[in-house]
N, C-alpha and C positions, 0 to 999 in steps of 0.2 A: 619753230621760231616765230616771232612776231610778225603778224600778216599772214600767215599760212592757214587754212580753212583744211578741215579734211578731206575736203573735195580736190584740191589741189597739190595732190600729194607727188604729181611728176614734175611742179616746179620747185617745191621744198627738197626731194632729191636733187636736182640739178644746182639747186642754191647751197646745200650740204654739201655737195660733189666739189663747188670753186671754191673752198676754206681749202686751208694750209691745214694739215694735223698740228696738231698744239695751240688752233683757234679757239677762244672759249666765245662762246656764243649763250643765249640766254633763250631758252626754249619757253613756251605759255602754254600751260595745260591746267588742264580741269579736274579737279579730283573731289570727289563728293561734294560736287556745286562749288566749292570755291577755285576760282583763278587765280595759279601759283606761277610765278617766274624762277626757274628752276635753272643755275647756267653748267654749264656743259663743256669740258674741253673734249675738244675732236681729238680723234686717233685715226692711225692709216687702216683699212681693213685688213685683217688677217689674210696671209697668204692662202692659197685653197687649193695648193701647189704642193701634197703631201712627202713630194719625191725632196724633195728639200727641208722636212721638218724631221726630226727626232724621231725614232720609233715610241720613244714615249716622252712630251711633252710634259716640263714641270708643272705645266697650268692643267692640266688635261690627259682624262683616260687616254690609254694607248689606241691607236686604233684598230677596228674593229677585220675579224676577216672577210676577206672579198666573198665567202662562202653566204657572208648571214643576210638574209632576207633583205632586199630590198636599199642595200648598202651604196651600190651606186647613183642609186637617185636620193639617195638621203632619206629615204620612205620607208616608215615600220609601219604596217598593214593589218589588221584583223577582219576578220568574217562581221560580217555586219547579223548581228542577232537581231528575234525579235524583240528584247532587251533594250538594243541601243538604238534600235532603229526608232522604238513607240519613244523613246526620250530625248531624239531629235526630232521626230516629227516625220520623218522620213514617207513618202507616199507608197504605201504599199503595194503599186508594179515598179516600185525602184528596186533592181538588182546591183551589186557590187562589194568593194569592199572597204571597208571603215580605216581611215588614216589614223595611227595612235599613237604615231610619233614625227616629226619632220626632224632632222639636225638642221641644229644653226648652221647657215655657210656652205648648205649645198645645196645640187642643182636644185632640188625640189622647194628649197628655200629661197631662191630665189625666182622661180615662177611662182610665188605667190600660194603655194598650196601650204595649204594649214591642218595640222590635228583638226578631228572633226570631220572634214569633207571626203565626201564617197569619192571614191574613184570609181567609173562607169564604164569604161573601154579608155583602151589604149592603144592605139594608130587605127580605130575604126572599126577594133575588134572587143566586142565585149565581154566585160570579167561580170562572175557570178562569185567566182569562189577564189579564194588565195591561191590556191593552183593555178587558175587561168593565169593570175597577177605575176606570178614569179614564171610562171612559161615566156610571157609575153616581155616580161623586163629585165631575166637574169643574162639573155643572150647581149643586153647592150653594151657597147664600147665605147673607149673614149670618142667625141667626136660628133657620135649618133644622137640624132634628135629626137624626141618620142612625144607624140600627144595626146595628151589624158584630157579625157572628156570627165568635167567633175561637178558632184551636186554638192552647194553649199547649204545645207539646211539652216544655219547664219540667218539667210537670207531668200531660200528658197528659189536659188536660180539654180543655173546648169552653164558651165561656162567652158573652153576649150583652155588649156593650161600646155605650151610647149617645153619642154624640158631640155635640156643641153647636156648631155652627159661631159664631165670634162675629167680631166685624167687625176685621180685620188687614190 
C-alpha cells in the first residue's frame, strides 16, 4: 500500500491485518520500472483448520496423505545435487537439502521459508541427506516447534527459521 518500503514489511502486515475483509485498498508496485496503482479488495484468510474443511475442496486438490514427505511442515525437499547447488551458487562445504516446494498456508509458509533455500539442521541436528530430513521431521505433532537452520543463496545468509507444527 501507499507509504510502505520493502523494508517495512511488519508495519504493512499489521496495517493489512486492521482492514475489514471486503476493504479495497490500492496497493503501488513496480513492475518493469513503471509504478502501477493496482487496488485490491481484502478477504479473510483461509482457515488452516483442515478438520473443518471438505475432504476435497471445490477450489482445491484433495489433501495430501499424512504419509508424503514432509507434509506437516508444508515442505517438499530434494537432495541438493552438484547441479543445483553450481546454479545457486551454494558454497561448496555447504551440506543439506534443497527446498522444491513450500504450500501456501502452512506452517513452513509462514516462517518465511521459501522454494530455493537449503535446509541445514533442524533442532541442531544436521541434514546431509533427505533421510536425515524426514527422520528428523516425520516424528513431529501438532503443537511441536522445530528450527531449521536455513541458507538462502537469494541472499547468501544463513538464518534460523522456527516452525509451529499445527493441526492439518
Amino acid at each position: 500500500m501507499k507509504g510502505h518500503s520493502s523494508g517495512s514489511n511488519d508495519a504493512l502486515i499489521r496495517d493489512v491485518a486492521a482492514r475489514k475483509p471486503g476493504t479495497t485498498v490500492t496497493l503501488q508496485i513496480v513492475r518493469d520500472g513503471q509504478a502501477l496503482s493496482v487496488p485490491v479488495k481484502l478477504a479473510e484468510r483461509p482457515l488452516r483448520d483442515r478438520r473443518t474443511a471438505s475432504p476435497r475442496d471445490e477450489n482445491g486438490p484433495a489433501p495430501r496423505p499424512s504419509s508424503r514427505q514432509g507434509n506437516r511442515l508444508g515442505l517438499q525437499v530434494r537432495e541438493l545435487d552438484a547441479r543445483a547447488a553450481a546454479r545457486l551458487r551454494v558454497p561448496e562445504d555447504l551440506d543439506g537439502v534443497l527446498v522444491s516446494r513450500v504450500e501456501a498456508m502452512s506452517p513452513a509458509f509462514d516462517a518465511d521459508i521459501e522454494r530455493g533455500h537449503i535446509v541445514l539442521e533442524v533442532n541442531r541436528t544436521p541434514i546431509r541427506t533427505i533421510e536425515d530430513y524426514r527422520r528428523l521431521t516425520t516424528g513431529a505433532r501438532s503443537g511441536d516447534v522445530l528450527t531449521l537452520y536455513i541458507y538462502k543463496p537469494e541472499v547468501r545468509q544463513r538464518a534460523l527459521h522456527t516452525v509451529r507444527i499445527d493441526e492439518r
